[in-house]
PLY file of the C-alpha trace (Angstrom):
ply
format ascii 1.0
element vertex 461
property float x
property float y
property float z
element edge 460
property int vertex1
property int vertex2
end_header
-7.43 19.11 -0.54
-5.86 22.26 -1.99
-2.87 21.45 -4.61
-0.58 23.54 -2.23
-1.01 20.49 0.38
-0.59 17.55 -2.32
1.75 14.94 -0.17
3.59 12.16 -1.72
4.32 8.20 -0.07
7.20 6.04 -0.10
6.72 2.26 0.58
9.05 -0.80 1.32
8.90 -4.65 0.82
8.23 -3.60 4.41
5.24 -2.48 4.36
4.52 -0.71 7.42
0.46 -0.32 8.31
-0.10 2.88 10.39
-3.99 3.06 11.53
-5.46 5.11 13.55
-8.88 4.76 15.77
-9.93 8.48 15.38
-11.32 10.44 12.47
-13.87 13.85 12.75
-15.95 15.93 10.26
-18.98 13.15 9.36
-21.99 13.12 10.01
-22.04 10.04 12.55
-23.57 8.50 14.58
-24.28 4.78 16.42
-26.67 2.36 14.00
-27.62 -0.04 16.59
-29.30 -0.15 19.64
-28.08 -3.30 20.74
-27.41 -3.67 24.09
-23.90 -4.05 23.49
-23.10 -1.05 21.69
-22.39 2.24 23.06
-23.78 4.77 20.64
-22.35 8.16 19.76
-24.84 10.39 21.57
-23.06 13.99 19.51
-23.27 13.14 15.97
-21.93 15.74 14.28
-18.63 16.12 16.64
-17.77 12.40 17.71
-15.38 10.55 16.58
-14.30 7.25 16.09
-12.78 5.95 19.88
-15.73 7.39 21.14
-17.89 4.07 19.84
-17.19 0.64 21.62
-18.89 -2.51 21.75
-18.65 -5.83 19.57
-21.39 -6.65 17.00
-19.87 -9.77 15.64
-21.66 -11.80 13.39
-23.41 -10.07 10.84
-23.81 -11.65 7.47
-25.44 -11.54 4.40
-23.39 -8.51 1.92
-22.68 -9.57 -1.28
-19.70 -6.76 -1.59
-17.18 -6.01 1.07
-14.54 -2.91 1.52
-12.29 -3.10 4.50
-9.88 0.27 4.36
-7.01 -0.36 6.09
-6.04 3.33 6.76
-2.57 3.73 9.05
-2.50 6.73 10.11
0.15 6.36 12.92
2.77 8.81 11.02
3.27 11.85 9.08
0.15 10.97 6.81
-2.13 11.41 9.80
-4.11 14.50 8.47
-4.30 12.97 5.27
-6.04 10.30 5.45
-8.05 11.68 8.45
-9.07 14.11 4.97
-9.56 11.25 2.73
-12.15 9.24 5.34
-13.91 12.68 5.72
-14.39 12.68 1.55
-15.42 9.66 2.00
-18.13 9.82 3.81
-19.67 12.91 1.98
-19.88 10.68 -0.84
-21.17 7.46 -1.60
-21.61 5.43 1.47
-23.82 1.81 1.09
-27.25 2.24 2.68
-27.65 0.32 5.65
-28.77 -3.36 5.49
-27.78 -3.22 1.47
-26.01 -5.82 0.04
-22.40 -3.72 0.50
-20.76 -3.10 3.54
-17.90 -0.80 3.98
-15.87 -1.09 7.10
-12.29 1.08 8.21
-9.65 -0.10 10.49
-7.51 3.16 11.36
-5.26 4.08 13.98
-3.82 7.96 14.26
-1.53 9.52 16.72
-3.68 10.75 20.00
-3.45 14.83 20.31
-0.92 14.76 17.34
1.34 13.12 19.60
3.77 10.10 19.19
4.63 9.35 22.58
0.79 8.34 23.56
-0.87 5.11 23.17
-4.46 4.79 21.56
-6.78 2.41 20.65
-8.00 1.30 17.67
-10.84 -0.11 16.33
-13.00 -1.65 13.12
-15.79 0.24 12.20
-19.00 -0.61 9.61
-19.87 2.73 7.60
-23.37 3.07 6.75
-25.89 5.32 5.33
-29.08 5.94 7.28
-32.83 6.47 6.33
-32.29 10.34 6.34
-29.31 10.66 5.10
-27.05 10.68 7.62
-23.64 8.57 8.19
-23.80 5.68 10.50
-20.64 3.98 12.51
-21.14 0.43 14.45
-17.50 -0.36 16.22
-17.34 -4.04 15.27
-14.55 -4.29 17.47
-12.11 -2.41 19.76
-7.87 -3.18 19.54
-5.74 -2.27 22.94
-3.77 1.29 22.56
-0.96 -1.36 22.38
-1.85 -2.75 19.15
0.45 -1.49 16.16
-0.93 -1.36 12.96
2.31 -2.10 10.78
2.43 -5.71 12.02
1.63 -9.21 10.77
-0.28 -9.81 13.67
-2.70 -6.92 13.69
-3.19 -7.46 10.09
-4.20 -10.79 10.59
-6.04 -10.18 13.67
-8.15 -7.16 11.75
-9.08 -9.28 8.35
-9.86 -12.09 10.63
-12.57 -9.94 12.79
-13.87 -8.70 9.85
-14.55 -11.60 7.90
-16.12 -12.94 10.97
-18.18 -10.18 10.49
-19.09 -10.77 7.11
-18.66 -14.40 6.56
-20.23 -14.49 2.68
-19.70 -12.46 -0.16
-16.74 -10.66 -2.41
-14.09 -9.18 0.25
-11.59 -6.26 -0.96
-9.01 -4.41 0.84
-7.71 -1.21 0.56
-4.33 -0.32 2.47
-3.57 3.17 2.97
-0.08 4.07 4.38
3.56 4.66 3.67
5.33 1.68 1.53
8.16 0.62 0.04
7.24 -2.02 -2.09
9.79 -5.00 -1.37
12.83 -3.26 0.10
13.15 -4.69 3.86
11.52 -2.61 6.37
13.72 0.11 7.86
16.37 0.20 4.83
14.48 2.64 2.76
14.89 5.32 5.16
18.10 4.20 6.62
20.37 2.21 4.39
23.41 2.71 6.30
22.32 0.89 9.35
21.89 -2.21 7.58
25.12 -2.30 5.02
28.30 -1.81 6.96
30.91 0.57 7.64
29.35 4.28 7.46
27.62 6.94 9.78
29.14 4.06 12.72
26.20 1.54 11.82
28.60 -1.67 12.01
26.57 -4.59 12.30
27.98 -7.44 14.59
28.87 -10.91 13.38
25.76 -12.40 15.30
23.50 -9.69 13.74
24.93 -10.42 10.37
24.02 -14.30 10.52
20.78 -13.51 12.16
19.81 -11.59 8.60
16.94 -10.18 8.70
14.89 -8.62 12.01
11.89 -11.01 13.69
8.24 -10.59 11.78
6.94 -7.65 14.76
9.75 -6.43 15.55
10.00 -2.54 15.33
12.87 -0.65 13.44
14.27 2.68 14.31
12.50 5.74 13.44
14.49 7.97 10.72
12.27 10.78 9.45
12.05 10.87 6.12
13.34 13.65 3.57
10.67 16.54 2.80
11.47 19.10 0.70
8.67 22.04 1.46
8.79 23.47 -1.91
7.37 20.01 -3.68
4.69 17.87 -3.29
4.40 15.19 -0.62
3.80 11.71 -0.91
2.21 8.80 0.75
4.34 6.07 1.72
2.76 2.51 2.90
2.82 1.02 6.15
4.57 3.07 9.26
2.93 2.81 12.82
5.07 4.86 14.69
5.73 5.29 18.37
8.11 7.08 20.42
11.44 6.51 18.18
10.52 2.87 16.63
8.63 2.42 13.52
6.70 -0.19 13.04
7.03 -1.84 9.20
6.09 -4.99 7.54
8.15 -6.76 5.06
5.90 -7.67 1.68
6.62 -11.86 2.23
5.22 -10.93 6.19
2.26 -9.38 4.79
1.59 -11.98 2.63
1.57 -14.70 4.82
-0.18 -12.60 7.14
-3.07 -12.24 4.84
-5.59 -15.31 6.54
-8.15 -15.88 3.44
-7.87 -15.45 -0.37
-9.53 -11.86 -0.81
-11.19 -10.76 -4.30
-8.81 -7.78 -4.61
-6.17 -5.41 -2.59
-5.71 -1.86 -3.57
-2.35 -0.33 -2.46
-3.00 3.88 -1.83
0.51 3.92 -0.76
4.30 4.56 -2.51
6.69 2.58 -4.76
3.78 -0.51 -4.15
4.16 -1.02 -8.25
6.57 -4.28 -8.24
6.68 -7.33 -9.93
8.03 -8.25 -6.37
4.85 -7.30 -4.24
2.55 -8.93 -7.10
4.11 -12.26 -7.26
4.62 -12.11 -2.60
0.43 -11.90 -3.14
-0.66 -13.97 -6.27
-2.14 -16.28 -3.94
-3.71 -14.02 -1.82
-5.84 -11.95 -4.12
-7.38 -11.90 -7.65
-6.98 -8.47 -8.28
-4.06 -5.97 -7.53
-3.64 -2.13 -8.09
-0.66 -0.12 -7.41
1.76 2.19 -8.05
5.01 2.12 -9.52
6.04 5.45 -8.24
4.95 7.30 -5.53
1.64 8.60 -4.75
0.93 12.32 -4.07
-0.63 12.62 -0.31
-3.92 13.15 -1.41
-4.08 9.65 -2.72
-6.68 8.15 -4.37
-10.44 9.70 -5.40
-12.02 9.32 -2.90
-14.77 11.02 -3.67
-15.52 7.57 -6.29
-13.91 5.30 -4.64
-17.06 3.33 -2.51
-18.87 3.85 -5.73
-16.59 1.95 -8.28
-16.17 -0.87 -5.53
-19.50 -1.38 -3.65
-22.68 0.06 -5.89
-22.15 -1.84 -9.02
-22.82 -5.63 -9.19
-19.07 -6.41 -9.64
-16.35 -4.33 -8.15
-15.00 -2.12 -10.98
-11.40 -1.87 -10.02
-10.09 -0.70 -13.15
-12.65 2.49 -12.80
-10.51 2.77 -9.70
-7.48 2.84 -11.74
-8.97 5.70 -14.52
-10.83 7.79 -11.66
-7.10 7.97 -9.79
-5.10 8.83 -13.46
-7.70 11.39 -14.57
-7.75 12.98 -11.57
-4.19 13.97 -11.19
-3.46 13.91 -14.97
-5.71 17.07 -15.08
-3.61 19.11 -13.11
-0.95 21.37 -13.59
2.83 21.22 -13.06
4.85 18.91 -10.10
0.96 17.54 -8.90
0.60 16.47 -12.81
1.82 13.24 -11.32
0.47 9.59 -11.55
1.44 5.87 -12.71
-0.94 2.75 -11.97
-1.83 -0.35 -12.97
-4.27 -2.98 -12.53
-2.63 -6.94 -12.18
-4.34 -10.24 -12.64
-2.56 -12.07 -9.84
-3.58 -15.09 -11.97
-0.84 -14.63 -14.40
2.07 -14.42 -12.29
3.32 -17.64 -12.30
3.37 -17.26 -16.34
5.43 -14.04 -15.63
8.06 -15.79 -13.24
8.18 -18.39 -16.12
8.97 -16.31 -18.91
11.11 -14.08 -16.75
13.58 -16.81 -15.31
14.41 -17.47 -19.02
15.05 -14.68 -19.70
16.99 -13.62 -16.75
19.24 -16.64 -17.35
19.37 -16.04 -21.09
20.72 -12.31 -20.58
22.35 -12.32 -17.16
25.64 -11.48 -18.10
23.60 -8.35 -20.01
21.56 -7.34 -16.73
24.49 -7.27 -14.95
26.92 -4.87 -16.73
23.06 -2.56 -17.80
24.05 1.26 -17.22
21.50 1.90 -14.98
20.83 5.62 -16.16
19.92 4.17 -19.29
16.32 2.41 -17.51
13.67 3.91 -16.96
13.04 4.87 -13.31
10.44 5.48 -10.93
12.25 6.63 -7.67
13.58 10.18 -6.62
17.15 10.91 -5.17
18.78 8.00 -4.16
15.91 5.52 -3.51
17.63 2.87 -6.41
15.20 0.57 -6.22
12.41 0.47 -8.68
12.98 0.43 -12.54
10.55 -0.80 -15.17
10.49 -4.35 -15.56
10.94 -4.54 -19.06
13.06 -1.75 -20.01
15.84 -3.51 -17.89
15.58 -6.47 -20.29
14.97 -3.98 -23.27
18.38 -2.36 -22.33
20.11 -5.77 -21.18
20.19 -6.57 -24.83
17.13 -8.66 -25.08
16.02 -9.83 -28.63
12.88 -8.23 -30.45
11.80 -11.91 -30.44
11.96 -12.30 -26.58
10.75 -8.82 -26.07
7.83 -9.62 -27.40
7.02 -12.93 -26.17
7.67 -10.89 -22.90
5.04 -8.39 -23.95
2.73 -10.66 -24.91
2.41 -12.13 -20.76
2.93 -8.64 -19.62
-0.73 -8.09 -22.07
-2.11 -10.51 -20.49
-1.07 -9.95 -16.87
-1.55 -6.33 -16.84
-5.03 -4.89 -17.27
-4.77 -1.66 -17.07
-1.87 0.88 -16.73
-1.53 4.44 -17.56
0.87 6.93 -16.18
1.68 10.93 -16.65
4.49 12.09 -18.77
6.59 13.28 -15.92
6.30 12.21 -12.09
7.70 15.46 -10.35
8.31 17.89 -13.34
10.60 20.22 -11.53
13.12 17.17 -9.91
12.19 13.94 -10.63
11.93 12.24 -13.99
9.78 11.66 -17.06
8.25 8.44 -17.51
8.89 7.09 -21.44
8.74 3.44 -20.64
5.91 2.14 -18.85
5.38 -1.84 -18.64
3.43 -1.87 -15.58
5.65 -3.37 -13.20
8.83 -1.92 -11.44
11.85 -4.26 -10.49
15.04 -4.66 -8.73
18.08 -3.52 -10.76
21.32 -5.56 -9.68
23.23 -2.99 -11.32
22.23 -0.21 -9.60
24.53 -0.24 -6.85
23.15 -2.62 -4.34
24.60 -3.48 -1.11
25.44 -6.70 0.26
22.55 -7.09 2.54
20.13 -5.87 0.30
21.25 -8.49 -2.21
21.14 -11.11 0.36
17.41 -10.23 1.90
16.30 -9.72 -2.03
17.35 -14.03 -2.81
14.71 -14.39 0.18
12.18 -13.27 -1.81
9.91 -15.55 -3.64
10.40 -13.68 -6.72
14.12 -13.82 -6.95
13.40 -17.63 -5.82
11.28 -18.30 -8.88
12.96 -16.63 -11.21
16.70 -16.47 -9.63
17.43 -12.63 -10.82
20.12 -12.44 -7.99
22.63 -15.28 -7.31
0 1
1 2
2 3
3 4
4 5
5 6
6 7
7 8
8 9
9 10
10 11
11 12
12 13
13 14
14 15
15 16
16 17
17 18
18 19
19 20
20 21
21 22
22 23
23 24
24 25
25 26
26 27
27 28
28 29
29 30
30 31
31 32
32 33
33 34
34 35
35 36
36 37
37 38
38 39
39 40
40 41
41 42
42 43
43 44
44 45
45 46
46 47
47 48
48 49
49 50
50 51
51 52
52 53
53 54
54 55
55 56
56 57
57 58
58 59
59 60
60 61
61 62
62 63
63 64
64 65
65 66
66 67
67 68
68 69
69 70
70 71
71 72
72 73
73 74
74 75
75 76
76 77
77 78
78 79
79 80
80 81
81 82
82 83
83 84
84 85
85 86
86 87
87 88
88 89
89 90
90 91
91 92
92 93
93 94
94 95
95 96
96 97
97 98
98 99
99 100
100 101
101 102
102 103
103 104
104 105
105 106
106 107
107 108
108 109
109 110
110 111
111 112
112 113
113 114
114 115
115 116
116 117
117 118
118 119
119 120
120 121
121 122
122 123
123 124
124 125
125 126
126 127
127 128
128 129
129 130
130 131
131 132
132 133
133 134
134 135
135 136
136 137
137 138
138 139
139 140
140 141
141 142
142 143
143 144
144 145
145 146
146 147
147 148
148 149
149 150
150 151
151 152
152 153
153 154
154 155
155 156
156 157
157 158
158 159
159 160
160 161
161 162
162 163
163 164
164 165
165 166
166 167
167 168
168 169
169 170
170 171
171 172
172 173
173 174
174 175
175 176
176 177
177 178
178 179
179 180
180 181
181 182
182 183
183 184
184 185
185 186
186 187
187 188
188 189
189 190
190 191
191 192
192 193
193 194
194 195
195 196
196 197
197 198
198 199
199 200
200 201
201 202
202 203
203 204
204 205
205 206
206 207
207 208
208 209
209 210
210 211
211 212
212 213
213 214
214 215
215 216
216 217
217 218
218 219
219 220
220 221
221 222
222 223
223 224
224 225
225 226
226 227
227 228
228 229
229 230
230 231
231 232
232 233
233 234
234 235
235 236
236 237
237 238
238 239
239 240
240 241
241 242
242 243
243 244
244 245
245 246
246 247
247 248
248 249
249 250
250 251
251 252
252 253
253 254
254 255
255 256
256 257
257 258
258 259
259 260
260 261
261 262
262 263
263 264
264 265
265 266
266 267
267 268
268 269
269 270
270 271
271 272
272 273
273 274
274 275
275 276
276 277
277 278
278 279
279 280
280 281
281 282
282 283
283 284
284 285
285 286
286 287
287 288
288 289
289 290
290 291
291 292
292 293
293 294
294 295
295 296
296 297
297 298
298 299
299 300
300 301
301 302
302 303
303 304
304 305
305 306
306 307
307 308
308 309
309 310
310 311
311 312
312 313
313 314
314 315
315 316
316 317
317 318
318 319
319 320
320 321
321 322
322 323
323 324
324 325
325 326
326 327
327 328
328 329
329 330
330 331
331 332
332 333
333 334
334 335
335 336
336 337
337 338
338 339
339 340
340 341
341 342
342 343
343 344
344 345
345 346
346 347
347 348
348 349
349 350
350 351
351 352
352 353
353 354
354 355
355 356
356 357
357 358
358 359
359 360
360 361
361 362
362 363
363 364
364 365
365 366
366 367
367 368
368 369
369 370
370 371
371 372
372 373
373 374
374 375
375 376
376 377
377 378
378 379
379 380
380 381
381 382
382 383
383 384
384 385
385 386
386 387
387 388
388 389
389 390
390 391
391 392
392 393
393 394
394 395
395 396
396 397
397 398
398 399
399 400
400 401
401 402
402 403
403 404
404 405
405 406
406 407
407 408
408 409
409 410
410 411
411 412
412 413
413 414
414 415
415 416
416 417
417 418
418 419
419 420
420 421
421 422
422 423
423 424
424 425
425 426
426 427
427 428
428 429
429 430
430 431
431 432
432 433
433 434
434 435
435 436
436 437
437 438
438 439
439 440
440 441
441 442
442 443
443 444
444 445
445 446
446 447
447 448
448 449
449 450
450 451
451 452
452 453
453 454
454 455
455 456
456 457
457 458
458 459
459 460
């Protein structure tokens, strides 16, 4: 993808999951004849709805990649571009020991007022060459991505497709890391009295909106002249937008996976890692956002599916390279590579040290910490240049360093994110955070003590 179509993604702690069932430009075509599979009889025009069937049950891969692509929003013709790169690329043979399957729902026709199904699909490479789909399974044109329930529903058909060996997830989307869904784009409706968004007394004690239930759509602020960016986890329809908060996903997650890969915004927190610790091994995100074009693709089945293990942190390098080799605003990039293992060491030392320099963290100048948001977005600062500026001791700094060594296997990140208007990067721990200080609203306090996080470590009271 040209530079001059770069595209950058915002995410909350909801993350909302926008897949679509369509994608063009492969070579593909049906591998199976079973009688319950309807192949693709045009190969080098068909798309992905035009497969159906079920072909539950096949076993045996030692390496799984599901790509949970949503697609359901503005980053439609991205990631529609970053499935095409995939596929004229490295692609496991069929009946290897890898399997690479895609969930993805896009808007029918470019349109947002039109239902369309979805499905799960097993990528392939065939004996000449050629890429091969099987639809493993077929969702209703009712199914939103961005919900619990249709994550669930999706890693739970797919492991019943693939019962044994390593299973990784990629999710591909908008995001907002742990910021409740809807807020990011639309603060105002959730803290009271501006722009008429007064919430009642009922809606006030009822918190927080039900696990499914959509926000409404706000479009988010483009500014033509800079790169875009790729935001996690938006299925939108008509003028709701479906999101899911980081706890929902979580516990919406069915089975312990080997590793989840967020190609999505503002992912980066110390929040989202310690919502998933139980639910993966491995986690790579990042703290800022993440130019449209995403990851590199072009290495991306490689690093996780051809080698014996799945080399995440060749992920992680492949992704900084890449954009650290260009030129300007799209010189752009921070990542990092968690063992989920070491969380509960983090929340350990962290709650000490919260408690030891709370009156500190309170009164920090929050210009003074580093950042990794744009405009107003106050969300995300480095996790230990708050404590660094709170007043912390060398001492505690670096018993702090020393479990942020051990918890964070890789990171690397550009000298500026957004030359031209957003900020340079001088601090870089590997994990964003929640500032108190930075201007918070009530409700946003109040949904961030839900989080297990804050419970572990009690950073708001």
């Amino acid at each position: 993808m040209p530079d001059g179509q770069a595209h950058i993604s915002r995410m909350h702690r909801g993350l909302l999951f926008l897949l679509a069932a369509v994608f063009t430009g492969a070579l593909l075509s049906s591998c199976t004849k079973d009688p319950d599979f309807e192949p693709i009889r045009n190969p080098g025009t068909a798309d992905i709805e035009s497969a159906h069937g079920q072909r539950l049950g096949n076993d045996g891969p030692a390496r799984v990649l599901l790509m949970y692509m949503a697609g359901m929003n503005s980053l439609d013709s991205y990631i529609r571009n970053n499935l095409k790169t995939l596929t004229e690329h490295y692609i496991p043979a069929k009946g290897s020991n890898s399997a690479l399957l895609v969930y993805c729902r896009f808007p029918k026709n470019g349109s947002f007022r039109t239902e369309n199904e979805s499905h799960l699909i097993q990528l392939s490479l065939g004996r000449f060459g050629e890429v091969l789909q099987d639809t493993l399974q077929t969702y209703s044109a009712d199914t939103r991505a961005a919900t619990a329930s249709t994550v669930r529903n999706v890693l739970r058909d797919a492991r019943a497709a693939f019962p044994t060996g390593q299973f990784g997830v990629l999710f591909s989307s908008h995001g907002t890391g742990w910021v409740p869904k809807g807020y990011y784009e639309n603060p105002f409706y959730y803290e009271d009295g501006d722009e008429g968004f007064s919430w009642s007394s009922l809606r006030k004690r009822a918190a927080f909106r039900p696990q499914d239930a959509p926000v409404p759509y706000v479009p988010r602020k483009v500014d033509p002249s800079l790169p875009a960016v790729k935001s996690f986890g938006e299925d939108r329809y008509n003028d709701e937008s479906y999101q899911i908060d980081i706890e929902d996903l979580a516990e919406a997650i069915p089975f312990k996976l080997d590793y989840i890969i967020f190609d999505a915004c503002l992912m980066g927190g110390i929040e989202v890692a310690y919502a998933l610790k139980d639910k993966c091994g491995l986690l790579a995100f990042s703290q800022a956002e993440i130019l449209a074009e995403g990851l590199d693709y072009k290495t991306l089945a490689e690093y996780l599916l051809k080698k014996n293990e799945p080399d995440l942190e060749g992920v992680c390098k492949a992704f900084y390279t890449y954009y650290n080799g260009k030129q300007g605003d799209y010189r752009s990039a921070t990542i990092s590579l968690v063992d989920c293992g070491q969380m509960d060491a983090m929340a350990e030392i962290c709650a000490e040290l919260f408690e030891q320099y709370r009156s500190g963290i309170q009164a920090v100048d929050p210009n003074r910490v580093q950042p990794f948001f744009r405009d107003d977005y106050h969300y995300y600062y480095d996790l230990y240049d708050i404590l660094d500026k709170a007043g912390a001791s060398p001492q505690d700094l670096s018993r702090l360093n020393a479990v942020l060594a051990k918890a964070i296997l890789y990171k690397n990140a550009t000298p500026y994110f957004i030359q031209s208007s957003g900020f340079p990067i001088k601090v870089f721990s590997g994990f964003s955070m929640f500032l108190p200080a930075a201007d918070s609203g009530m409700y946003l306090n109040n949904f961030y003590k839900t989080l297990s996080w804050n419970q572990a470590t009690g950073l708001v009271r």
